[in-house]
N, C-alpha and C positions, 0 to 999 in steps of 0.2 A: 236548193235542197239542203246544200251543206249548215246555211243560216237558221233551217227549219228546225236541223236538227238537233245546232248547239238550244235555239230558243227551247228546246223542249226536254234536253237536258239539262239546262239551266235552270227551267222550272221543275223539275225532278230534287233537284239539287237543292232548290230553295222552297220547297214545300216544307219537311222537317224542320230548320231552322224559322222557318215559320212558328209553325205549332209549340217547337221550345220557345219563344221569344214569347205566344201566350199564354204560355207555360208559368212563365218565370213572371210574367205580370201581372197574371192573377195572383200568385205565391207574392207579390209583392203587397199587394191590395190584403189578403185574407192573414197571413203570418202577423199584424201587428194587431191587429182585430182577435185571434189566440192568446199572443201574449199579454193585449190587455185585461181579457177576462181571465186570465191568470193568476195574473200580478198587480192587477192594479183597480180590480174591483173585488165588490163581495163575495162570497162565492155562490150563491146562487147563479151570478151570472154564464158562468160556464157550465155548471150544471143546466142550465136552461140551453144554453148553446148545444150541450149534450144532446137534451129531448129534442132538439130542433133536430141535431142530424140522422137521429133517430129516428124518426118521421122521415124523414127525405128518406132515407137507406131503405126503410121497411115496406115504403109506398113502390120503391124503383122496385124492389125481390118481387112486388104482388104483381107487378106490370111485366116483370119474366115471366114470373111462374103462374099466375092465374090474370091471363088481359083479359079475359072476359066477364073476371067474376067483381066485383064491386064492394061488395060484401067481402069477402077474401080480404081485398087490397087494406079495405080499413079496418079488419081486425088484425093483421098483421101490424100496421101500426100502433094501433091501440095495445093490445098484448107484447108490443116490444117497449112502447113506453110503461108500461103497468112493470114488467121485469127490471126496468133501469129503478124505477122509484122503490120496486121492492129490495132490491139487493142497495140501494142507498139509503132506504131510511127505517125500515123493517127492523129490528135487532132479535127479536127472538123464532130458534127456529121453525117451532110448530106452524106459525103464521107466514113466514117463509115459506116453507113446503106449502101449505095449502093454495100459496099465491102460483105455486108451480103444477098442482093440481088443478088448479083451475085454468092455467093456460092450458094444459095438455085434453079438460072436457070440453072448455070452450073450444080449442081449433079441432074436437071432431065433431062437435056440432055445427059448425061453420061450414064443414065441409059436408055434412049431407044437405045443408041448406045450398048448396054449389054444387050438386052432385053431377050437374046436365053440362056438359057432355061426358058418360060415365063411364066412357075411353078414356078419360084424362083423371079420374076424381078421386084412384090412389095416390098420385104422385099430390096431388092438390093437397088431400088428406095429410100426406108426412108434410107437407110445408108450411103445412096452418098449425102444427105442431113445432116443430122446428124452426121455423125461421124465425119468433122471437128469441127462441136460444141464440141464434146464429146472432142476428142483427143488437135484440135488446140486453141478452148476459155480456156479451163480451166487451158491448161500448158500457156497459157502468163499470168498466175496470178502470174504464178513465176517472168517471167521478171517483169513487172510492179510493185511486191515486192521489188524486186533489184535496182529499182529507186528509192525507197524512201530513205529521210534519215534511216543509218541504217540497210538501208537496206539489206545490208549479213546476219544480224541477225536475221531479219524477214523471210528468205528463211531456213535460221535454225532451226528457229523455225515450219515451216510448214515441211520441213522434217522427225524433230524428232517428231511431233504429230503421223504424217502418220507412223515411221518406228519403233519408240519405240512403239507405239499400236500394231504393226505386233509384235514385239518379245514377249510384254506382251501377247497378243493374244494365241503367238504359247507353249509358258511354262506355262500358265494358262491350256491351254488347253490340253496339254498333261498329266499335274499333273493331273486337278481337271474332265478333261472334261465329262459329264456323259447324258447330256438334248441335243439333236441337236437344232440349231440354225434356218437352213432353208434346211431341208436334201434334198428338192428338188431340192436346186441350187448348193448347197455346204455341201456333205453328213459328212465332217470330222469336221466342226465348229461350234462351240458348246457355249451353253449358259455361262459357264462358262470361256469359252474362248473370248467373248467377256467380260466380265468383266475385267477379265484380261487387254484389248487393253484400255478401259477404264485408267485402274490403269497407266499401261504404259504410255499413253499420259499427264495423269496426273506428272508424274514424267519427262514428257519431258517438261511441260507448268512450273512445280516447276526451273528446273534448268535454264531456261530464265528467270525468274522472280529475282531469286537469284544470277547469274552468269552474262550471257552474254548481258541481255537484261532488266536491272533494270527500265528501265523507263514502262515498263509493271505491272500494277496494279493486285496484287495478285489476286483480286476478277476477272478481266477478264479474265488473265493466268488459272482460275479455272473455268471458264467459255468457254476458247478455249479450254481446255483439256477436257471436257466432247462432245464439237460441235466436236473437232475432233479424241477423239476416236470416236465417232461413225459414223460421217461421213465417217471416212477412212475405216471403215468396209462395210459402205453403197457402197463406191466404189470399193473394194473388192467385192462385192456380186455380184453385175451390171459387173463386166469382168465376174466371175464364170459363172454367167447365159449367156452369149455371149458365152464363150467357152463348156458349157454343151447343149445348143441349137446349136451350130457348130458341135460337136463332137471332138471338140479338147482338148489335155491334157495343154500343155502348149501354149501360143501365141507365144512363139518359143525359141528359145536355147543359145541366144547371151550373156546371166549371165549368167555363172557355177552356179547351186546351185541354182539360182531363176526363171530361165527360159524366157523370152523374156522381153525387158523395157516393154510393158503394165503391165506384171505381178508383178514388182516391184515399177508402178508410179500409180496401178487403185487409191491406198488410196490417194497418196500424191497430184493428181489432186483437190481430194474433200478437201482435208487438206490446198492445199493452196489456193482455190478458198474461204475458211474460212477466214482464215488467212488476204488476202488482204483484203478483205470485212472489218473486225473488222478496220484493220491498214491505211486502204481508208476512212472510215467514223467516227470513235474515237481518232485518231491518230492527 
């Protein structure tokens, strides 16, 4: 009995160090694959890399929020790619706006074309609306960081806000985590575990400021590190509550170890939607 029970807390024990070790090896595989579209090709190529995860992200929202509709699933995509390319290569506003007028006629016609089951077809309705906001505005903050000067470092810098707060998050939290944070949207995250993402971003905003990206002013480096630990947690929160109002575990399974692109971009959306903001109007 006593054998049964170290085996099976042994396996408790090595379940998580599990998951971190495919954690870190996907993140070993996908991180040099970033940096090279970065820094070491044209740029289209990461803008392309953009649209890619764009699609994945917007297809995962339509398979929450609309599994039954088909239609839905691929105008969500389609209208979140159409907003990256508008806010990247669009320059004047009238045509702008019109391309945002047309997202907001197209997903209500979309949605009385998905109207059955018509229990569900207001909420359908705001998400064929909104989810290219959500999914398509916020990742061309990336592109549009990538055009500036410096731009790879600016995209590095919204990364490691967003990713280095998740690790700080997840080892904070694990060590210290005792207070829940918002146990109704996200029962395992904890006050102490945002501290943590805090600290983490802060040591991702330290090492641009010191390293890669010296023309960044300690005091604003110190200043993005606190907007975006906590923003990347706010966008953490905002998927949890999508997938806890879905009933879904993951938004889907395409990362070993992190489970669908929404799951591994909700922070880095808000992180770089920061990000460009400071580097668009300080810079």
């Amino acid at each position: 009995m006593k054998t049964r029970e170290m085996n099976a807390s042994e396996g408790k024990a090595s379940a998580p160090l599990s998951n971190l070790t495919i954690r870190l090896l996907t993140a070993a595989v996908v991180a040099p694959l970033i940096l090279g579209a970065l820094f070491m090709t044209p740029p289209w190529a990461f803008t392309s890399m953009v649209l890619l995860g764009t699609a994945a992200a917007s297809f995962e929202l339509g398979r929450m929020v609309a599994p039954d509709h088909f239609l839905g699933r691929a105008w969500l995509a389609l209208a979140s790619l159409g907003l990256v390319l508008g806010m990247v290569f669009i320059q004047d506003a009238p045509t702008l706006a019109f391309s945002f007028i047309g997202v907001t006629l197209g997903g209500l016609l979309v949605s009385l074309l998905s109207a059955s089951p018509v229990e569900g077809a207001a909420g359908r309705m705001a998400w064929f609306v909104a989810g290219p906001l959500y999914i398509g505005l916020l990742l061309s903050t990336l592109v549009m960081l990538h055009q500036r000067p410096q731009g790879g470092s600016w995209v590095v810098l919204a990364m490691m806000l967003a990713w280095f707060g998740d690790t700080g998050g997840y080892f904070a939290g694990r060590a210290f985590g005792k207070h829940p944070l918002a146990p109704s949207i996200s029962p395992k995250k904890t006050r102490e575990g945002a501290l943590g993402s805090v600290v983490g971003s802060t040591l991702a905003a330290l090492l641009a400021h010191f390293w890669y990206l010296p023309s960044l002013p300690l005091s604003a480096a110190l200043a993005l590190a606190l907007l975006g630990g906590t923003c990347g947690q706010l966008g953490d929160l905002c998927e949890s509550l999508i997938k806890r109002s879905t009933g879904v575990k993951d938004s889907g399974r395409l990362i070993p170890g992190h489970g669908g692109i929404l799951d591994r971009i909700d922070g880095l959306m808000f992180c770089g939607a920061i990000t460009w903001a400071y580097a668009h109007y300080f810079t």
